[in-house]
C-alpha positions as CSV (number, residue, x, y, z in Angstrom):
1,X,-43.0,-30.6,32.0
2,X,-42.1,-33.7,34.4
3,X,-39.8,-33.7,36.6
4,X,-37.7,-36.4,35.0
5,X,-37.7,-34.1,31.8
6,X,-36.8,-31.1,33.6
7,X,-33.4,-32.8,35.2
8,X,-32.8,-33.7,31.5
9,X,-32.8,-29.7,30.4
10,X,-30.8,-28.8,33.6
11,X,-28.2,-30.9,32.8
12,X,-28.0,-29.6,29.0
13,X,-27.9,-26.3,30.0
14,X,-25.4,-26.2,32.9
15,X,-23.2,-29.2,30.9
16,X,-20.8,-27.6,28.4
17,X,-21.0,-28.7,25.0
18,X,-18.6,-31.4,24.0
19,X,-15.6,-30.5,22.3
20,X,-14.4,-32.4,19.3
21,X,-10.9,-32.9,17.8
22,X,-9.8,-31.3,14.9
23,X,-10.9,-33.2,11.8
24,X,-8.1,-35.4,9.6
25,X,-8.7,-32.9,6.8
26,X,-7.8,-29.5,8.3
27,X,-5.4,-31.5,11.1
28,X,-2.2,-31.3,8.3
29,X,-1.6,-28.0,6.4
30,X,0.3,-29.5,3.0
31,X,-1.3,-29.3,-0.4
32,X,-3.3,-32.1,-0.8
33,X,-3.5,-33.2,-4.7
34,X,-7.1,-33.4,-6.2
35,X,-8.8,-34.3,-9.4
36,X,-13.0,-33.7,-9.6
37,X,-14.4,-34.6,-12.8
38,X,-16.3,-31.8,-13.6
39,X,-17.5,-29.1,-16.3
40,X,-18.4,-25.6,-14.9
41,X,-20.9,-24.7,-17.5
42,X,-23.1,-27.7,-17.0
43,X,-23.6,-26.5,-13.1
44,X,-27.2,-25.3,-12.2
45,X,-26.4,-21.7,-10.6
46,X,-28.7,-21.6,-7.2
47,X,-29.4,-17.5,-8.0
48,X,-30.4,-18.4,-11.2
49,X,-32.4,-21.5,-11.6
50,X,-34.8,-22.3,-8.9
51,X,-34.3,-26.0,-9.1
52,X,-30.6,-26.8,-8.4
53,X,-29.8,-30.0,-7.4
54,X,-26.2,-32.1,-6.1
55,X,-24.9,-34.0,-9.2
56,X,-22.6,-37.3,-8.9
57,X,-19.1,-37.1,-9.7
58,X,-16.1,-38.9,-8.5
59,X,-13.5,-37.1,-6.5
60,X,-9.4,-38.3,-6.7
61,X,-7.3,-38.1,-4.3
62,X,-3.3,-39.0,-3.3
63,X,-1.9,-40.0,-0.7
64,X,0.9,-39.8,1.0
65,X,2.4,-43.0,-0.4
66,X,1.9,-41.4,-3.8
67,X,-1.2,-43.9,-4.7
68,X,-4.3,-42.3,-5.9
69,X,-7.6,-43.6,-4.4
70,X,-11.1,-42.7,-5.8
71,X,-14.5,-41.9,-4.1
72,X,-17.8,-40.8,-4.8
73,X,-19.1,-37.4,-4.1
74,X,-21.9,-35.5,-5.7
75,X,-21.6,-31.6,-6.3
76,X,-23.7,-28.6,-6.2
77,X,-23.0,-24.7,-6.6
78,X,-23.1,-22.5,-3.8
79,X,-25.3,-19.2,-3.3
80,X,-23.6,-15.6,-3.5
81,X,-22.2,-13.3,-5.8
82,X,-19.6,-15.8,-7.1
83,X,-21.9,-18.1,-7.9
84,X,-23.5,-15.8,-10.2
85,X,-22.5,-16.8,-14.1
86,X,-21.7,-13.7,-15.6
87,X,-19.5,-13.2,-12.3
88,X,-17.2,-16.1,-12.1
89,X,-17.1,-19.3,-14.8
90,X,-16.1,-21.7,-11.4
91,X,-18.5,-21.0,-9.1
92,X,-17.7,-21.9,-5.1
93,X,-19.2,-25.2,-4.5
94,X,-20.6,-27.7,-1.9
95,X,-19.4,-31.3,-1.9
96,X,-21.3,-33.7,-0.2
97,X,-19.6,-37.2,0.6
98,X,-21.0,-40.8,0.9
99,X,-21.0,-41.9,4.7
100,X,-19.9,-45.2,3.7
101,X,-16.9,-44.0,1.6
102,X,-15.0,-41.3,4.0
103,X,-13.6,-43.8,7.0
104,X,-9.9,-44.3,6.6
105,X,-9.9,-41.5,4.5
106,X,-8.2,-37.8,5.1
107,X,-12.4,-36.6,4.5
108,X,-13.2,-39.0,7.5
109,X,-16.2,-37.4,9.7
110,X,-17.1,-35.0,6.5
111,X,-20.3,-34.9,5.0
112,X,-21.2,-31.5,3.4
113,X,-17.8,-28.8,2.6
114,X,-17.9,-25.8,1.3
115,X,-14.8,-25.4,-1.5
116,X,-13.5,-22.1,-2.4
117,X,-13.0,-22.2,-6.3
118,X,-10.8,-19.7,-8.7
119,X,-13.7,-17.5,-9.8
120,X,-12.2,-17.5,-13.2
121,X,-13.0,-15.9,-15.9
122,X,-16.5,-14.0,-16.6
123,X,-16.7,-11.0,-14.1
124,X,-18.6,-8.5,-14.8
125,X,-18.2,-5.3,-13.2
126,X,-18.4,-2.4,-14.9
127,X,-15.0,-0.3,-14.0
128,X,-13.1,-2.4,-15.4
129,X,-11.9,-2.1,-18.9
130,X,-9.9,-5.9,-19.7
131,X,-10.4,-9.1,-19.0
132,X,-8.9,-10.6,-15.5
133,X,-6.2,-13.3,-16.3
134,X,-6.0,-16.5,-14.7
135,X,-2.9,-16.1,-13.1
136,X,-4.7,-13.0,-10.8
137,X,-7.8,-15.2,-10.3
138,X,-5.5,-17.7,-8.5
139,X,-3.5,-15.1,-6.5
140,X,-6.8,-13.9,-5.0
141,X,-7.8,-17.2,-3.7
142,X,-4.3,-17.9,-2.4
143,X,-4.5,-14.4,-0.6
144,X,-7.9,-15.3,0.7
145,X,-6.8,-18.3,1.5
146,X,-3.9,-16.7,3.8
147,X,-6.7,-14.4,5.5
148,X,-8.2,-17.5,7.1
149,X,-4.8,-18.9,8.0
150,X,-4.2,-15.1,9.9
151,X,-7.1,-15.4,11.6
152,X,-6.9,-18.6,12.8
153,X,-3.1,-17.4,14.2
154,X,-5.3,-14.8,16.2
155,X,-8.0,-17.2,17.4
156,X,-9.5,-20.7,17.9
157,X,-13.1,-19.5,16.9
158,X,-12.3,-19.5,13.0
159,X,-12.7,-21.6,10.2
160,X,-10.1,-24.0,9.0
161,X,-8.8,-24.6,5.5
162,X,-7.2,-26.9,4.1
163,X,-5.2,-25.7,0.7
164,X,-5.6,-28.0,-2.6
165,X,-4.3,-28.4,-5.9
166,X,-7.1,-29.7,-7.8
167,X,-7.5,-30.7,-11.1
168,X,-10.6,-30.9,-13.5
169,X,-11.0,-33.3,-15.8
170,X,-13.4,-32.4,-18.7
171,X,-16.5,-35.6,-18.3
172,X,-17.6,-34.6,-22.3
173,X,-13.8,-34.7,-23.5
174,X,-11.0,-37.1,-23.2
175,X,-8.0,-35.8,-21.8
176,X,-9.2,-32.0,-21.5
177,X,-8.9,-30.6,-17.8
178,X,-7.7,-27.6,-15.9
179,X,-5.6,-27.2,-12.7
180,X,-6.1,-25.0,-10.1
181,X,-5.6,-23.8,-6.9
182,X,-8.8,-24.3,-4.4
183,X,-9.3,-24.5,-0.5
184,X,-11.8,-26.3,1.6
185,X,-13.2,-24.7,4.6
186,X,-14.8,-26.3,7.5
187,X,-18.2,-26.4,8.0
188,X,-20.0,-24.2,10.2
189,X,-21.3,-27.1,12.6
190,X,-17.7,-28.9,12.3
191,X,-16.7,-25.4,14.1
192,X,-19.2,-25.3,16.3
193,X,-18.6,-28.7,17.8
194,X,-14.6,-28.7,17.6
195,X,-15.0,-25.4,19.7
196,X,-17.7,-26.6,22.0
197,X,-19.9,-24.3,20.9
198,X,-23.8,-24.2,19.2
199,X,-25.1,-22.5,16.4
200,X,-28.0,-20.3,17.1
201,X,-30.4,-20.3,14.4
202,X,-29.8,-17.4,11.5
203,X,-31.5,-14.0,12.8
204,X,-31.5,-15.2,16.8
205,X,-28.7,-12.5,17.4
206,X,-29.3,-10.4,20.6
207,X,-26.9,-7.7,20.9
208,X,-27.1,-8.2,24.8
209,X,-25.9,-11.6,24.1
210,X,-22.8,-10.5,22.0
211,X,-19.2,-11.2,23.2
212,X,-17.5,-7.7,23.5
213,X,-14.0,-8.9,23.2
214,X,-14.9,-11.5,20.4
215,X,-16.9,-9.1,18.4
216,X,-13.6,-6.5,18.6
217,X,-11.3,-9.1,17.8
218,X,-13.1,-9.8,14.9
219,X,-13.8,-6.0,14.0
220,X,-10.2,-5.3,14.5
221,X,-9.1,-8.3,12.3
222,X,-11.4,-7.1,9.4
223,X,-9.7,-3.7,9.9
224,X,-6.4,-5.4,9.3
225,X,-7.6,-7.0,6.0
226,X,-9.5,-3.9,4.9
227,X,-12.6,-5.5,4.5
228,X,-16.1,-3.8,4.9
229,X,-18.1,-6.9,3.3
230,X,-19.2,-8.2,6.2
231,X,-22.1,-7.7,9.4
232,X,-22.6,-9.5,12.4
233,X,-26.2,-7.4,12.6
234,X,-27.0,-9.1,9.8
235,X,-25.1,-11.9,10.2
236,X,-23.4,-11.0,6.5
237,X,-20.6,-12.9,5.9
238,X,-20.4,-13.8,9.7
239,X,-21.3,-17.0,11.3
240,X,-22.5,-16.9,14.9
241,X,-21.2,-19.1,17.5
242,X,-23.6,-19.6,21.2
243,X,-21.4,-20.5,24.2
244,X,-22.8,-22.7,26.7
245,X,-22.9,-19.3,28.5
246,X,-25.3,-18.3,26.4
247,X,-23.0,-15.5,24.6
248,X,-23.1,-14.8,21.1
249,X,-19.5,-15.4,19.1
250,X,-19.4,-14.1,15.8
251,X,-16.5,-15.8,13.1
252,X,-15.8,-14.5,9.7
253,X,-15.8,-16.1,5.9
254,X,-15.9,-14.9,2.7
255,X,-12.9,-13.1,2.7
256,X,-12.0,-11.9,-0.9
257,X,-13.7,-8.3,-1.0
258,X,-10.8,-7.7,1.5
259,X,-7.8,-5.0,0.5
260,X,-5.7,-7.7,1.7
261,X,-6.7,-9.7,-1.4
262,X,-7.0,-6.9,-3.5
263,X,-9.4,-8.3,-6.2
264,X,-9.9,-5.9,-9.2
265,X,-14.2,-6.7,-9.2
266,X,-13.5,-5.9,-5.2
267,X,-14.3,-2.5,-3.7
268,X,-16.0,-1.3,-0.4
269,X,-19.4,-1.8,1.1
270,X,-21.8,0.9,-0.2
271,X,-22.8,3.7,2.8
272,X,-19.0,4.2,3.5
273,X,-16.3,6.9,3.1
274,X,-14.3,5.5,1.2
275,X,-13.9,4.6,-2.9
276,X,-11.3,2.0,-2.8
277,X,-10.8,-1.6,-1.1
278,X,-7.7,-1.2,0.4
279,X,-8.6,1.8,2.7
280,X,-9.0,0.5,6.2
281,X,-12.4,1.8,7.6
282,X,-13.0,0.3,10.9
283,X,-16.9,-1.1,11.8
284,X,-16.4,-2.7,15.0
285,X,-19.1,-1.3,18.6
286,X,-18.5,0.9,20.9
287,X,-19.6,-1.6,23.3
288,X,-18.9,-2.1,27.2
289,X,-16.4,-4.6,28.3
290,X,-13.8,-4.2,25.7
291,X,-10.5,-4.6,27.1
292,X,-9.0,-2.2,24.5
293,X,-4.8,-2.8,25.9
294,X,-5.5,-6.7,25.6
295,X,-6.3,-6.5,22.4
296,X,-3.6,-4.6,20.9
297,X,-1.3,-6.3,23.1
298,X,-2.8,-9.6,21.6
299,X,-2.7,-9.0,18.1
300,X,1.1,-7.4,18.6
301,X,2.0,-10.8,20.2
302,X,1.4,-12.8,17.0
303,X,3.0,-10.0,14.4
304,X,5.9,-12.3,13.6
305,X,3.7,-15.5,13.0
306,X,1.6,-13.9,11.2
307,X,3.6,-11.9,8.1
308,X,5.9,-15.5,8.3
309,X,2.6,-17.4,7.1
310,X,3.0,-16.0,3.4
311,X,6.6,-17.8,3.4
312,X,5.4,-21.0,3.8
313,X,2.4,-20.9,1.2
314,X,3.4,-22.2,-2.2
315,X,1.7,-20.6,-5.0
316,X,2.1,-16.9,-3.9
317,X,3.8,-14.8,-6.7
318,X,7.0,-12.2,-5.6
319,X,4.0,-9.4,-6.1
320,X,1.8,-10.7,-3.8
321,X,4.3,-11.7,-1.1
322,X,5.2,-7.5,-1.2
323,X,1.8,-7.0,-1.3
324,X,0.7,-8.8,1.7
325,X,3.8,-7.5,4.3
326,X,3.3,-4.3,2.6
327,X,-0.6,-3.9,3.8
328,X,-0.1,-6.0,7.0
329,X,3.0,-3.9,8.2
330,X,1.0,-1.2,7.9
331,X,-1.5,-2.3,10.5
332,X,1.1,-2.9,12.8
333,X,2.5,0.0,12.2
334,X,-1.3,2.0,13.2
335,X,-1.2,-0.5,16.2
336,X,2.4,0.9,17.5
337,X,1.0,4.6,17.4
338,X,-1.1,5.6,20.3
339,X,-2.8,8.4,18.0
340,X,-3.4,6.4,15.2
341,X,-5.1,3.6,17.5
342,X,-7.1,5.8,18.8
343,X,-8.5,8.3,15.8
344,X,-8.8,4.8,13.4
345,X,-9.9,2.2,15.7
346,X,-11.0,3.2,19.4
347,X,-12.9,6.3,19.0
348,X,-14.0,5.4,15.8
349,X,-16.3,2.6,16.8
350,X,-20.0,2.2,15.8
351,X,-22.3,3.3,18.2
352,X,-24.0,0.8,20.9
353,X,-26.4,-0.6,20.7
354,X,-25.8,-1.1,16.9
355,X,-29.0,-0.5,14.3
356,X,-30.3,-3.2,11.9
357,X,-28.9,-0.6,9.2
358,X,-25.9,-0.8,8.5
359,X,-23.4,-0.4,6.0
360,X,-24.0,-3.5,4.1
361,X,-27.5,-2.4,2.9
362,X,-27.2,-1.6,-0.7
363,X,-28.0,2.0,-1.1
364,X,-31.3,1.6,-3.3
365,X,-32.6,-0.4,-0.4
């Protein structure tokens, strides 16, 4: 390596990583009104056609005047157990914009999103016994939704979301469509730059690397959802973040196998204790550094902002409201007792270093 070349890598290395402002999109939090043109049962699923491909479409939008203003964006199903036919009719999706068609727009500086879909009908697990209706599809995505919102109360290093209304006209039928509710979540990269951050490639994570406090914030957030459907080992359902430090920061997503939304195809991870999805089973490390006190103190501090963020999201049934401050009360409630912080959460930590198996690991494996 020259010398010139080697100054270069210095300076990468000892230069933080720029940080970039929030994006138009996830910068407001009011419904924004959508209309896709689209038919669910014409989308190549990516699990079960190996040939899937983005397809063009035209995406709506309003503005704040009340016009409606059109643009081009092409549309492709995302991987996963909801993309899976006989699981959900609406798949989640990717939509990829035109880089000439964003500027001036509230997508400006997007290219690729993921959107978070209703599921809809189609699921196919085998305990239940009726069909799910369309009203409890839309509840879970709203309560998934509000997941996000609580960790992004807690925390910086989260995904943002950005609630829509969105309509889908029928392309083979005049003046069919549906309406539903749907969210947009940031893209992994987006994250990584707005927090000054990198994204280590998928499988780099060291456990030496990993951020003690991070990894128990996230741990004990997860607790407080009751979700089990997730692994920063195996980066399942966990993105990983690289400080210019060179420590590992894991952030969640894919959020609806939580008790918190209480999905009837939900339940827990297999390997566990427990047979139903809102028992709280906590998964974070035993690992050094954690500042135990800080963290309970932390997550204490933003109680009150964080069963207030139910009240201000539109769409939310009286059940689910009494739902939600009924399961998140009673994690505050664990985090005001001494004993139950300590047999739940401290002393029932995974051990350190953690194994490559883990609980996620489907038990025929």
């Amino acid at each position: 390596m020259n010398i010139r070349l080697a100054l270069c890598v210095l300076a990468l290395l000892l230069c933080p990583v720029a940080v970039r402002a929030e994006a138009p999109l996830f910068a407001e939090n009011t419904v924004m009104t959508l209309s896709v043109a689209l038919d669910f049962k014409d989308l190549c699923r990516p699990r079960e056609s190996e040939h899937c491909d983005f397809i063009p479409t035209v995406l709506v939008y309003g503005t704040e005047s009340g016009e409606k203003r059109s643009m081009p964006v092409e549309i492709k199903a995302r991987g996963g157990w909801r993309s899976l036919s006989r699981n959900c009719s609406a798949p989640l999706l990717w939509v990829r914009f035109a880089e000439h068609a964003v500027p001036g727009t509230p997508f400006e500086g997007q290219t690729l999103l993921p959107l978070t879909t209703h599921c809809g009908k189609g699921v196919s697990v085998e305990s239940l016994t009726r069909a799910i209706p369309r009203s409890d599809f839309e509840q879970y995505l709203l309560r998934e939704f509000l997941a996000y919102r609580v960790y992004s109360t807690l925390t910086d290093l989260s995904l943002r979301t950005r609630l829509v209304r969105i309509s889908y006209p029928d392309p083979g039928r005049s003046g069919r469509s549906t309406l539903h509710y749907a969210f947009f979540t940031e893209h992994f990269d987006d994250a990584a730059a707005r927090t000054g951050n990198q994204r280590p490639k998928r499988g780099d994570f060291e456990p030496s690397r990993l951020d003690a406090q991070t990894a128990a914030r996230l741990a004990l957030f997860q607790f407080m959802i009751g979700n089990t459907d997730w692994s920063i080992v195996r980066e399942r359902n966990t993105m990983l973040l690289q400080s210019s430090e060179g420590k590992q920061l894991p952030v969640p997503f894919d959020l609806d196998m939580s008790g918190l939304v209480d999905a009837k195809y939900a339940g827990p991870a297999p390997g566990l204790p427990i047979d139903d999805v809102r028992e709280r089973y906590f998964l974070g490390y035993c690992q050094p550094g954690i500042d135990w006190d800080a963290l309970f103190a932390e997550f204490n501090s933003k109680r009150d902002a964080i069963l207030e963020l139910d009240d201000r999201l539109p769409g939310l049934s009286r059940s689910s409201r009494r739902w939600i401050h009924r399961y998140l009360e009673s994690f505050f409630t664990v985090l005001g007792s001494a004993e139950q912080r300590r047999a739940q959460i401290t002393t029932a930590c995974l051990a350190w270093p953690p194994s490559p198996v883990d609980h996620t690991i489907p038990l025929d494996d």
